[in-house]
C-alpha positions in Angstrom: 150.4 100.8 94.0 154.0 101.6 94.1 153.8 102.1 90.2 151.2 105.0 91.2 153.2 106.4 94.1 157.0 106.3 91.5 154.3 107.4 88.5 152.9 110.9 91.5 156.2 111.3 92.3 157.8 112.1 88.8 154.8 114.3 87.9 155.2 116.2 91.0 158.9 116.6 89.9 158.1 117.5 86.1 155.0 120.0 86.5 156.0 121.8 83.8 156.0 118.9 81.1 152.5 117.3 82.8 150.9 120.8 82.6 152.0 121.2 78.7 150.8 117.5 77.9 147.8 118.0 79.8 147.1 121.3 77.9 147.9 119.8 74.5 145.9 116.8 75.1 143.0 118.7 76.2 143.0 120.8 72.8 143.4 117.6 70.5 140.6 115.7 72.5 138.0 118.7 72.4 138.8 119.2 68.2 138.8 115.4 67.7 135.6 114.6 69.7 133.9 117.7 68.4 134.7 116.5 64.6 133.7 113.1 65.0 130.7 114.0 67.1 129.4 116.6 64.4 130.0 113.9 61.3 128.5 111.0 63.4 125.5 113.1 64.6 124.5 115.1 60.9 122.7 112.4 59.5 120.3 111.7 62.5 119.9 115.0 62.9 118.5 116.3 59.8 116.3 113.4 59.3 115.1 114.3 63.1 114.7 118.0 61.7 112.7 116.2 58.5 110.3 114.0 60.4 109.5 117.1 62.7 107.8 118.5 59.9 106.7 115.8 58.3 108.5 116.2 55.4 107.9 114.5 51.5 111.6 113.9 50.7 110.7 115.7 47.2 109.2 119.1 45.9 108.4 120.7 43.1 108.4 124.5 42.1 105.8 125.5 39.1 103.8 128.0 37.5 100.1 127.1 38.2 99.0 126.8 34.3 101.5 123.6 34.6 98.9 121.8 37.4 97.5 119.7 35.0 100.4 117.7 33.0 102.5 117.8 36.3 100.0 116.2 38.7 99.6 113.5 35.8 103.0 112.7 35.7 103.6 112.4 39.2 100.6 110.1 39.5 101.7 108.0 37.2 105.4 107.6 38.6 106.0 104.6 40.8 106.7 105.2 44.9 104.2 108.2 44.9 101.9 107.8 47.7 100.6 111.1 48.3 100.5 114.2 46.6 100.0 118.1 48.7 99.6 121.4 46.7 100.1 124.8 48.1 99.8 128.7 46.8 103.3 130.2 47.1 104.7 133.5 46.0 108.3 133.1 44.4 110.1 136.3 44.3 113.6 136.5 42.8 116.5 139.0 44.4 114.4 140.7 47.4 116.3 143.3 49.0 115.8 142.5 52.5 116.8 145.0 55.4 116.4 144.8 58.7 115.5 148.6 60.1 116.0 147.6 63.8 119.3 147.1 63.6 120.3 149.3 60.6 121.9 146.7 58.9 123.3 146.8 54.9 120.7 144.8 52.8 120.8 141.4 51.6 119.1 140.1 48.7 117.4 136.2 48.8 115.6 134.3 46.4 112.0 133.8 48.6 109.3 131.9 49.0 106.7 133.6 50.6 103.6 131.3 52.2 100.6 131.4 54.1 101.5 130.8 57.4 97.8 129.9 58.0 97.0 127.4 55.3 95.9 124.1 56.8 99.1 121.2 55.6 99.5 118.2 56.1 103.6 118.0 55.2 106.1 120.5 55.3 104.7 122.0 57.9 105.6 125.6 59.8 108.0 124.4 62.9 108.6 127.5 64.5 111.9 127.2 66.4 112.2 130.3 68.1 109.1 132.4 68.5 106.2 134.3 70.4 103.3 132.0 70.3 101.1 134.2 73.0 101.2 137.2 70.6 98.7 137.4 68.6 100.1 138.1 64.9 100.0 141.7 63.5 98.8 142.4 60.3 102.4 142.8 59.2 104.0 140.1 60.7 106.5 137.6 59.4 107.8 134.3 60.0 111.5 134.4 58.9 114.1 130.9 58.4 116.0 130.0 61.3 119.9 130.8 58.9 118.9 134.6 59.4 118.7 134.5 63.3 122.3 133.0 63.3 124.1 134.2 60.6 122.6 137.6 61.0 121.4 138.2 64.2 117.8 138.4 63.3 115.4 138.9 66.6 112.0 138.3 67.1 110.4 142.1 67.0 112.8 143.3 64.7 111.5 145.5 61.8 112.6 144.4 58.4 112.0 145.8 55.4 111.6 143.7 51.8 111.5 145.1 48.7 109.1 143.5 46.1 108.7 145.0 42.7 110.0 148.5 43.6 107.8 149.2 46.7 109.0 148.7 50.1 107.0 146.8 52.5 107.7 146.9 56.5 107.4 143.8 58.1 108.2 142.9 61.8 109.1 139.4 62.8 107.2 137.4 64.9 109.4 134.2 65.0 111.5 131.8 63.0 111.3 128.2 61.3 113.1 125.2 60.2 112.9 123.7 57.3 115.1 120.9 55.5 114.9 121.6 52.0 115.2 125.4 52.6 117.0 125.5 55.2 119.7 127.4 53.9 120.0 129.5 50.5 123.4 128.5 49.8 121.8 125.2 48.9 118.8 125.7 47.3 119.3 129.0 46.3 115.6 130.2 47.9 114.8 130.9 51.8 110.9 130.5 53.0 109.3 132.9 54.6 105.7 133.3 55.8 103.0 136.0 56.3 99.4 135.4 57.7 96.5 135.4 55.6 95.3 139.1 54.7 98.8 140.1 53.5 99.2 136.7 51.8 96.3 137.7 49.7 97.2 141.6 48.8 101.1 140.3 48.0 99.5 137.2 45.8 96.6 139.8 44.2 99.5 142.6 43.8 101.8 140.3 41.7 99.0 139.6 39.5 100.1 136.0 37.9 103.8 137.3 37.3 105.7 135.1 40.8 102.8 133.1 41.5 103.5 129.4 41.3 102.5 126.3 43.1 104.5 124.1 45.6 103.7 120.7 45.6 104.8 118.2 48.3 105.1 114.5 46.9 105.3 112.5 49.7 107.2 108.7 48.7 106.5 105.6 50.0 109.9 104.2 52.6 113.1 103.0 50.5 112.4 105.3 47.5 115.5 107.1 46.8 115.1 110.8 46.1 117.6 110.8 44.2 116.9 108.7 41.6 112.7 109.8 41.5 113.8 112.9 40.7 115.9 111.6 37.6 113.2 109.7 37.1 110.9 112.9 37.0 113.3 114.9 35.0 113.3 112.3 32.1 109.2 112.3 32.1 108.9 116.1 31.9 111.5 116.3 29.1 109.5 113.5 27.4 106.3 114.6 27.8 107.2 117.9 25.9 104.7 120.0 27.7 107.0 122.4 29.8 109.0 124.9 28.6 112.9 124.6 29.6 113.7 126.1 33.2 109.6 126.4 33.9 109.5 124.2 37.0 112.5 123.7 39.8 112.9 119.9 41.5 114.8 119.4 44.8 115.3 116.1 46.9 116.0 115.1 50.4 118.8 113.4 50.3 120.7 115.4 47.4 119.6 118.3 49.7 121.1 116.7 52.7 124.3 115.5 51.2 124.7 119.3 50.2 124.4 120.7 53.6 126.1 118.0 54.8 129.7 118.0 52.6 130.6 121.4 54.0 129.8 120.7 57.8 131.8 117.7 57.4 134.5 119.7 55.4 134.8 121.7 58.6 134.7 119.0 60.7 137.6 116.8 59.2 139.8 120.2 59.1 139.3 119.9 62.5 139.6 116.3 63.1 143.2 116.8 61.1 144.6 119.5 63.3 143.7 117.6 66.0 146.2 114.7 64.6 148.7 117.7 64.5 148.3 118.5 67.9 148.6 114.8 69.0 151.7 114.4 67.0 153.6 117.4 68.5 152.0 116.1 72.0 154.3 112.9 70.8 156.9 114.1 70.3 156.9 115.9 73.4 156.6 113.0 75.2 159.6 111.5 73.8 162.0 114.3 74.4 160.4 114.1 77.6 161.1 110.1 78.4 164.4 110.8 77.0 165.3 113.6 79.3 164.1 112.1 82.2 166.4 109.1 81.6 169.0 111.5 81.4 168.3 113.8 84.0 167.7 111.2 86.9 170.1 108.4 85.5 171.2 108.1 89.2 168.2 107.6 90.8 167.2 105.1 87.8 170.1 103.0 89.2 169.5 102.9 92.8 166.3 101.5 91.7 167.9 98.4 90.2 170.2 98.6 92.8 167.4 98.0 95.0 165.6 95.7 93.3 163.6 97.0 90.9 163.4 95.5 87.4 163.7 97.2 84.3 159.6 96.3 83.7 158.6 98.1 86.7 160.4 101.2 86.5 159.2 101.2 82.2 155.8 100.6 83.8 155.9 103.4 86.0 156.7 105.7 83.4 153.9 104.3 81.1 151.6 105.0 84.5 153.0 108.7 84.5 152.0 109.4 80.8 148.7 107.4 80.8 147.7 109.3 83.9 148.4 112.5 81.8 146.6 111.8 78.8 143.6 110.6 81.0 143.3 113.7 82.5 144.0 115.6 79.5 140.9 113.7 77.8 138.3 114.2 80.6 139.4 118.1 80.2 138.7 118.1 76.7 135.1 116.7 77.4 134.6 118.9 79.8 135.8 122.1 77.8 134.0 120.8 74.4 131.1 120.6 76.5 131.9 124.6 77.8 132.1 125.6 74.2 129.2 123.8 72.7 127.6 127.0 71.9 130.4 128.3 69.5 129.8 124.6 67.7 125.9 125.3 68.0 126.5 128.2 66.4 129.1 126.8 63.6 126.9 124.4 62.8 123.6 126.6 62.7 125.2 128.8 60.1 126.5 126.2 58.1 123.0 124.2 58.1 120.8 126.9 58.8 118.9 124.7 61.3 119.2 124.6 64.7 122.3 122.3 66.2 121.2 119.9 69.2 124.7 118.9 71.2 124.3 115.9 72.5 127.1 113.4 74.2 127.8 111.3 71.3 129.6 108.0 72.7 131.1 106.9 69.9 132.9 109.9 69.3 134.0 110.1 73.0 135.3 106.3 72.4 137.2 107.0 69.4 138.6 110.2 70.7 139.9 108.2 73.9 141.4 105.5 71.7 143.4 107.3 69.5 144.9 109.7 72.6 145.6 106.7 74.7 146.7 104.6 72.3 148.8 106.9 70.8 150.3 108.0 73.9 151.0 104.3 75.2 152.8 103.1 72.3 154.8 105.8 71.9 155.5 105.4 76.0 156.5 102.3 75.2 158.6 102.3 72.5 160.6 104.9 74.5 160.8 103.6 77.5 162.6 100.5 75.6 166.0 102.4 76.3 166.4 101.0 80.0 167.0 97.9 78.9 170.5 99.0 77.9 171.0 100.5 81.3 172.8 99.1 84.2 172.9 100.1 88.0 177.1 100.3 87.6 176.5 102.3 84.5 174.0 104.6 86.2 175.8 105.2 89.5 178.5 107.0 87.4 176.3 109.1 85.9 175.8 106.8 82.4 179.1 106.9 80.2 176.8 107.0 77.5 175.4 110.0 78.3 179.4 111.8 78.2 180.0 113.1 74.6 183.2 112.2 72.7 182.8 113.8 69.8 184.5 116.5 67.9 184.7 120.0 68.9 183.6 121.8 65.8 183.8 125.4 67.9 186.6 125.4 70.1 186.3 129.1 72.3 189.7 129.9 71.4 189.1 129.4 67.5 186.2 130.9 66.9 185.8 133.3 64.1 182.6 134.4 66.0 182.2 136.4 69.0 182.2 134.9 71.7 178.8 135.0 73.1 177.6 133.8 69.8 180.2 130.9 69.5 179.1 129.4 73.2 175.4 130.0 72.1 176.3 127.9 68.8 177.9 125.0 71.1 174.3 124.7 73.3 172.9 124.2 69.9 175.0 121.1 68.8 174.8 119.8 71.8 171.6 119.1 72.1 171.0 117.5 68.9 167.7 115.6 70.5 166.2 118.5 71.6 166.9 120.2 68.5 165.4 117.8 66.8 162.0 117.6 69.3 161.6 121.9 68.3 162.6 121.1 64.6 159.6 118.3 64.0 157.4 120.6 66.2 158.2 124.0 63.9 157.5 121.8 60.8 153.9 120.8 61.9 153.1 124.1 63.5 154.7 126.1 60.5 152.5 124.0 58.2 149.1 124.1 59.6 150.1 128.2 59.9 151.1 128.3 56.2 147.9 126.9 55.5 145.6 128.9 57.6 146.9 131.8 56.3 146.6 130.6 52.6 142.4 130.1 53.1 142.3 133.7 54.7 144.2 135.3 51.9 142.2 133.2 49.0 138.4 133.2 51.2 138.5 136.4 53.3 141.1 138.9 51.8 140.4 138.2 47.8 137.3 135.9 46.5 138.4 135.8 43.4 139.4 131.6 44.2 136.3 131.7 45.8 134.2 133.1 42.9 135.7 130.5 40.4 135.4 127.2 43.2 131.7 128.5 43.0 131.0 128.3 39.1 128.4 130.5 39.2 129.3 134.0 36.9 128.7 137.2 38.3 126.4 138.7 35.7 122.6 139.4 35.3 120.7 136.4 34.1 117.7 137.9 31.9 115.1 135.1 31.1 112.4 135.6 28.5 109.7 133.2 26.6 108.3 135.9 24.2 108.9 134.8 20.6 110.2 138.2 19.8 113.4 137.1 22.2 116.1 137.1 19.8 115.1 140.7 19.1 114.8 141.5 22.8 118.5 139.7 23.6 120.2 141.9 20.2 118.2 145.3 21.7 119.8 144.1 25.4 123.2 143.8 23.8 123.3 147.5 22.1 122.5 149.6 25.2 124.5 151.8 26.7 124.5 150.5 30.3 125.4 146.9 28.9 129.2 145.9 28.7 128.4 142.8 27.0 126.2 139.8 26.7 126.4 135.7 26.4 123.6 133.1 25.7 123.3 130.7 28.2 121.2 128.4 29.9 120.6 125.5 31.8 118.8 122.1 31.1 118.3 119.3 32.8 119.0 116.2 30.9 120.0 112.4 31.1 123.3 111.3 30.7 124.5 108.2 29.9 128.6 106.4 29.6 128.8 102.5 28.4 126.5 100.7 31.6 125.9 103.6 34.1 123.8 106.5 34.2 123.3 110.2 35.9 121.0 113.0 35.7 122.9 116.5 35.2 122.6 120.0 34.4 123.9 121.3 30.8 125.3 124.8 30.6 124.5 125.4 26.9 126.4 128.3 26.1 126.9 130.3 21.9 130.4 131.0 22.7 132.3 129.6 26.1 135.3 131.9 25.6 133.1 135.2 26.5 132.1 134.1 29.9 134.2 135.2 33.0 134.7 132.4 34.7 137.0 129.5 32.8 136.2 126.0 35.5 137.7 123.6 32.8 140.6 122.5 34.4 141.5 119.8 32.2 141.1 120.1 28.2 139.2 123.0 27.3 135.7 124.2 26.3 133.8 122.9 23.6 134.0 124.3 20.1 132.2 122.1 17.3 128.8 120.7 18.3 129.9 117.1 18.7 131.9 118.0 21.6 131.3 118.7 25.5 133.0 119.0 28.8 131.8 117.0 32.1 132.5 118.2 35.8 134.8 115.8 37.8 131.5 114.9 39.6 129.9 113.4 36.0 133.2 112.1 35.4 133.6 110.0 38.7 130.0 108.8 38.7 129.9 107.5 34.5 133.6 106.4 34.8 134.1 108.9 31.5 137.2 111.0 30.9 138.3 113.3 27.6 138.5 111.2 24.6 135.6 109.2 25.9 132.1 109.2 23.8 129.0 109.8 26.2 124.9 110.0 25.1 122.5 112.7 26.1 119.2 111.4 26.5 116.6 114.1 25.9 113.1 113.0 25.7 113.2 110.5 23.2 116.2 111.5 21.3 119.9 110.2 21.9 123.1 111.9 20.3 127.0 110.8 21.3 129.6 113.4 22.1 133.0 113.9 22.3 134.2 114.3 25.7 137.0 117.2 25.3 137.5 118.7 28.9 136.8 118.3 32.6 135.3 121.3 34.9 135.0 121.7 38.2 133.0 123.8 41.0 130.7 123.7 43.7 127.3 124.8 42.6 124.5 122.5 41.5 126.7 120.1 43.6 129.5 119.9 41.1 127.6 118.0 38.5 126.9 119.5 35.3 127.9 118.8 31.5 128.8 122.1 28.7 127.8 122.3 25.4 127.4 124.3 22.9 124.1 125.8 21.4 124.4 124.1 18.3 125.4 121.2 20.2 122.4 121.2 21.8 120.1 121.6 18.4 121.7 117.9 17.5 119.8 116.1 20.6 117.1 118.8 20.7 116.4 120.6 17.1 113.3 122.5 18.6 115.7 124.2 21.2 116.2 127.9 21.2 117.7 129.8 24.1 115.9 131.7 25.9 118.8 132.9 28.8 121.0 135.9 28.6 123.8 136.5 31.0 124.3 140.4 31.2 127.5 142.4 32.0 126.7 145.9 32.9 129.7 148.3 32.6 131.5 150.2 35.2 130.3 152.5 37.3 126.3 150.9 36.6 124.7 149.3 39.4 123.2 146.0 38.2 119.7 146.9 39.9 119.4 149.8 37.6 120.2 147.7 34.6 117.5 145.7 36.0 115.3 148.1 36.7 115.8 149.4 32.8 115.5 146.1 31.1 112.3 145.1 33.1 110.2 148.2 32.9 111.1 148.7 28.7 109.7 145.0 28.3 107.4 144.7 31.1 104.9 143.5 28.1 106.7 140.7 26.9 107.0 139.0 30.6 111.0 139.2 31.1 112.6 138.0 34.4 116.2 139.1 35.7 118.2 137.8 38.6 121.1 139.0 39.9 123.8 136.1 39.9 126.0 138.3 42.0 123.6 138.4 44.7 123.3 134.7 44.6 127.1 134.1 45.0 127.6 136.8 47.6 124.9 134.8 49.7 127.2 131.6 49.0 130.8 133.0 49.8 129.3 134.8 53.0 128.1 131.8 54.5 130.8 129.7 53.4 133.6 132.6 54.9 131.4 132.9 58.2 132.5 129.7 59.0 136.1 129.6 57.6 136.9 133.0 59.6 135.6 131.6 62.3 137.8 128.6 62.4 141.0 130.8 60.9 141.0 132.4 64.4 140.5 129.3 66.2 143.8 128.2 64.3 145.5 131.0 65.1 145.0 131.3 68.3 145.6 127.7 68.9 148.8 127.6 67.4 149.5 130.2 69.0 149.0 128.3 72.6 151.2 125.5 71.5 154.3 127.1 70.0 154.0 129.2 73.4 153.4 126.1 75.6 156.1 123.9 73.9 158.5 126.6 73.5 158.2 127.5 77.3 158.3 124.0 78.3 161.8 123.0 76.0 163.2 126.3 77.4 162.7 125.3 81.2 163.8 121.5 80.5 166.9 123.0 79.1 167.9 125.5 81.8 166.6 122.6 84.5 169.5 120.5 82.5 172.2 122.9 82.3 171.6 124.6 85.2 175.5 123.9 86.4 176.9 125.1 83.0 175.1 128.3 83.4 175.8 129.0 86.8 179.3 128.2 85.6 179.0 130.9 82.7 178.0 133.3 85.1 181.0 132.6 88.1 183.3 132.8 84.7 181.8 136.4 84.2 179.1 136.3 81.9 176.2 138.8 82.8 172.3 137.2 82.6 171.6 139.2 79.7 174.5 137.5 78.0 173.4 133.9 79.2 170.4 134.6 78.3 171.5 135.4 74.7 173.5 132.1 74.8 169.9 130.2 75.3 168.5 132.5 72.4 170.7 131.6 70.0 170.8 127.6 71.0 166.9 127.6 70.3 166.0 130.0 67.7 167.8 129.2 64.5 166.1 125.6 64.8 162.8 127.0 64.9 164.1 129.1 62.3 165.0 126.3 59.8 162.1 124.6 60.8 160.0 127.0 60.2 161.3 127.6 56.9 161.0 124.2 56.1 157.3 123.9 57.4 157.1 126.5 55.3 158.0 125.8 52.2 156.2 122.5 52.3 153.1 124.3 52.9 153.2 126.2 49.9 153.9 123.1 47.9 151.3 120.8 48.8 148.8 123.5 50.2 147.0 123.2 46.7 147.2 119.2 46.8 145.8 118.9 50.2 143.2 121.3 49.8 142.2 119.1 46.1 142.1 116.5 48.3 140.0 118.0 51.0 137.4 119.9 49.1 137.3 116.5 46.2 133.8 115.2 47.1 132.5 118.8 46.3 133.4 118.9 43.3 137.0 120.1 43.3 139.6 118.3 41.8 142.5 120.8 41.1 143.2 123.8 43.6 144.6 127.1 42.7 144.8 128.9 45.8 147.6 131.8 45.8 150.5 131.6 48.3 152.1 135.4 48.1 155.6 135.7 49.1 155.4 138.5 51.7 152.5 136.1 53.1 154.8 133.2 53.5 157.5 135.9 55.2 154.8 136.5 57.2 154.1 133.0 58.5 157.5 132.4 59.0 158.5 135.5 60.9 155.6 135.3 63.5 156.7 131.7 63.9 160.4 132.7 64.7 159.5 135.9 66.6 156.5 134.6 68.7 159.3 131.4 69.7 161.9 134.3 70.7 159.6 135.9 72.6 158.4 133.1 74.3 162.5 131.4 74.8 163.2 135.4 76.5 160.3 135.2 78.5 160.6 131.3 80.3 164.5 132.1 80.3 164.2 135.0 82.4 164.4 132.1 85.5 168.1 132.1 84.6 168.2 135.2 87.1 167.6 133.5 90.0 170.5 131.2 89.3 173.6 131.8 92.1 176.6 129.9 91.7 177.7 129.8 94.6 174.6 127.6 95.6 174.9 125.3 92.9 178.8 124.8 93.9 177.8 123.9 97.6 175.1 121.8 96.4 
């Protein structure tokens, strides 16, 4: 009990260091629980979202003349235990626009289906919606991403544009789904319409997008993952499909997608967090150490009266424990205020609807690492009294007199002054300067690199564009056999800049013991593309050569110089392994080979993909528009790449500019808060010395300028130290964060002027703040403090 009343009593004393801990302890808790409790809770909660729907685990996309050999194949595959067909519509590029509120349209890949066709899996789970309305003739069921991300409403009139005519449609609710939950991943969004206009868009698009979806449902303890492989092998085998005729996705690849970048976010947060905690400890410290200082008296009178060293190192341990206690239940409480911001993070990011619940094991962890952090810091502080002694203390400590050199006597000087006694506060208080020092380094840092993913995400995308992989061009598709004249007749128009076979494939890939399914970009001539992802080796040139992604490399063991196989159907060829690529599409798996590389494991291959560069000052949709309607005969498809990676970045940059200003602002609170509270310690120390300067003649302004100068060129260094170590391991860090995506080498962009920037808001925000809490120097009367 007495430990409680010595542990009130100093907190009553110090308000201003309990209200900073307590602030900073709140922030670090509510980031730290909210991390954990997103990456602990994603799992459960899309395979919550999956068994709402009843979902398969695996799908596949495919013209309806393919019904035949694919049901026979999936039949025949083991861990198959039901199979569900249904009619979709699968439009590519849609322009969609939503008239209500006069938004800029956005073009999706969709899926359009019957929203009353009788299913067994995959079912329509509306999440937000007007089930007592009765459906108009033009209503729509749009995904659940578009009421977060864009601010979608139910009654909202949006217009789509499908094959040059625009159609009005107005929403009557949204859905959920786990494979399509958000186009960044699968690169399609599902919508439904009710029956009539299900059956005038299917008759309108006479065969051209019409295609089945069919739901495979597997039997518990099959992985995904590896049936699709499986599947993949078995269509290339079977040599009835034509390359890039049917799309596969899986579950759990699906999941593992949707969950890398939520959990991205999440340990970004989870590491500024640390941060926080570490300035919070370092606080603390200066803190104990001041205290010892400060009330070195009343520390001895203590012994004096018989209390040990143990129980006054206890009460202090009571005082800071009692802080971060409090400092945790507030950061509860305010994560649980802000939940909707998370909701709404998490939503965008996932595209399905976020259900914040108390997750206990976060809330453990969370109190673990605060209070164990804080205690064993306490303690190893607190360690100190042992080397006092009541004599000792009585007078003041001798240790705490300073016999050392006077590197600035007044008289010497070759400063003025004001500046040379403002230089003397800062030597003097070497432990202090060393607290801001630490504190300007980790602030500085975490600024440095806040501002780095805002100039390489938000300002430019060009970083963006190439972590992607995905090239902005128009992908032209085309089965005729008059194709090679087609591609040459594409090349020489006007409108076109210039053009590059290339295509992907699925195929087997095999490295000494270990396999793994991938995509190959086959590609006539690498060094005409736009984007350059090899960031080891280079591209391949002769047709024995080819060039993994990190993600191949990692999962086969293989690196260049290394000889891998390509299994396609039943033919097997070795190639040289002469580079390593890296980006985040398709996962970050995928292999590159030439076209005549391709002809050695495949000698019946012939491309049948174009990527198209219009010139400038051509729309791509007119290009389109051109190329479709002169060979509307010979059944010709074009996408739009560039609309595919604009739908990426936005999503990805909704989320980092939404936790840029959370950065911000927070580092903005703590350089404030710390700032403030090393200021007031300071003046609360020296409070005889400056009522001294002022009996001696110096004005407030010029006292004031005395504290300036003791505090800011610390923050100054440390800033520039914070800094410059941003700007060398911002790349490594960010390598390191962004690795399981695919990424294994960084080249984010650090301008000068941007590292100014960060350095000069650092300094000036901690002037401001110094002027601001020294303004109590004012009230400071010497004559008071000399009767005291």
């Amino acid at each position: 009990m007495k430990m409680l009343l010595i542990a009130k009593s100093n907190m009553r004393k110090n308000r201003t260091a309990t209200i900073t801990l307590t602030i900073l302890l709140m922030i670090a808790t509510m980031m730290l629980y909210i991390g954990l409790g997103v990456i602990f809770q994603v799992n459960h909660f899309f395979d919550k979202k999956d068994q709402e729907i009843n979902g398969t685990g695996f799908v596949v996309l495919s013209p309806e003349k393919q019904e035949k050999p694919l049901l026979k194949i999936l039949k025949d595959m083991e861990g198959v235990s039901d199979i569900e067909s249904q009619h979709v519509i699968n439009y590519s590029w849609i322009p969609v626009k939503n008239l209500t509120k006069n938004n800029e349209a956005k073009a999706f890949s969709i899926l359009m289906l019957n929203a009353d066709d009788d299913i067994k899996y995959c079912k329509l789970n509306m999440t937000v919606s007007e089930i007592e309305q009765i459906p108009k003739e033009n209503s729509i069921i749009l995904p659940y991403y578009l009421s977060v991300s864009d601010g979608y409403q139910i009654g909202d009139r949006v217009e789509l544009e499908i094959q040059g005519e625009k159609i009005e449609f107005e929403v009557y609710g949204f859905h959920e789904e786990t494979l399509f939950s958000n186009p960044t991943n699968s690169g399609k969004v599902k919508c439904f319409v009710f029956e009539q206009k299900f059956q005038e868009l299917y008759v309108a698009n006479k065969g051209a997008y019409n295609q089945k979806l069919y739901k495979v449902k597997l039997t518990p303890g099959i992985s995904t993952i590896s049936f699709e492989e499986d599947f993949v092998k078995r269509v290339t085998q079977s040599n009835q499909f034509e390359d890039g005729s049917f799309a596969a996705l899986n579950y759990d690849r699906m999941k593992e997608a949707a969950g890398l970048t939520l959990n991205l976010y999440m340990a970004i947060l989870i590491v500024f967090a640390i941060i926080i905690v570490t300035v919070t400890v370092v606080i603390i410290r200066f803190t104990i150490v001041t205290h010892i200082e400060e009330n070195i008296k009343s520390l001895g009178s203590m012994q004096a009266m018989g209390y040990t060293n143990r129980e006054i190192k206890l009460s202090l341990l009571v005082q800071f424990l009692s802080i971060s206690i409090i400092g945790y239940v507030l950061g509860l409480i305010l994560s649980f205020i802000g939940r909707d911001i998370v909701n709404n993070l998490v939503s965008v990011t996932t595209g399905l609807m976020w259900e914040n619940q108390i997750n206990v094991l976060a809330a453990s962890i969370s109190f673990i690492v605060v209070i164990l952090v804080v205690a064993l810091i306490t303690l190893q502080t607190v360690r100190r009294i042992n080397k006092l002694n009541p004599i000792t203390a009585l007078r003041n400590g001798i240790l705490t007199h300073n016999f050392q050199k006077n590197y600035l006597p007044l008289q010497k000087s070759p400063f003025h002054l004001n500046i040379t006694v403002g230089l003397k506060g800062l030597f003097q208080n070497k432990k202090q300067n060393i607290a801001i020092g630490i504190i300007s380094v980790l602030i500085t840092f975490t600024y440095i690199f806040t501002l780095s993913l805002y100039q390489n995400f938000i300002c430019e995308n060009r970083i963006m564009i190439s972590m992607v992989g995905l090239e902005e061009s128009i992908q032209v598709t085309c089965k005729s056999e008059n194709k090679q004249k087609i591609f040459d007749e594409i090349s020489s128009m006007p409108e076109v800049a210039k053009t590059v076979q290339h295509e992907t494939i699925d195929i087997t890939l095999n490295y000494q013991n270990k396999q793994c399914s991938t995509v190959a970009n086959i590609c006539n001539d690498f060094d005409l593309l736009e984007l350059n992802n090899v960031y080891r080796g280079r591209y391949p040139i002769h047709e024995n050569e080819i060039v993994i992604s990190s993600v191949v490399s990692k999962a086969l063991g293989a690196t260049i110089g290394d000889a891998v196989t390509i299994v396609y159907g039943d033919n097997t060829c070795d190639y040289l392994v002469v580079g390593l690529s890296q980006h985040v599409y398709q996962l970050g798996s995928s292999v590159s080979l030439t076209s005549q590389g391709m002809l050695r494991v495949n000698p019946e291959y012939s491309g049948s993909c174009l990527f198209v560069y219009n010139n400038d000052g051509i729309e791509p949709s007119d290009l389109i528009n051109t190329i479709q309607n002169k060979y509307e005969e010979e059944g010709i498809t074009c996408e739009d790449n560039e609309k595919l990676l604009n739908a990426m970045i936005e999503t990805i940059n909704q989320a980092i500019l939404l936790f840029i200003t959370i950065f911000i602002i927070v580092t903005t609170g703590v350089i404030c808060i710390t700032m403030h509270y090393l200021v007031k310690v300071r003046i609360i120390k020296e409070k005889t010395i400056l009522g001294i300067h002022k009996s001696l003649g110096f004005t407030t302004k010029q006292v004031l300028g005395h504290t300036v100068i003791g505090f800011c060129p610390v923050v100054l260094i440390g800033s520039l130290l914070g800094g410059g170590l941003g700007a060398i391991f911002m790349n490594k860090i960010f390598s390191w964060m962004f690795s399981f995506t695919g990424i294994s080498k960084a080249n984010l962009q650090m301008p000068f002027q941007l590292f100014v920037i960060a350095v000069l808001s650092i300094t000036i925000l901690a002037v401001i703040t110094t002027i601001i809490s020294s303004l109590r120097i004012r009230k400071i009367q010497p004559c008071e403090l000399f009767r005291a």
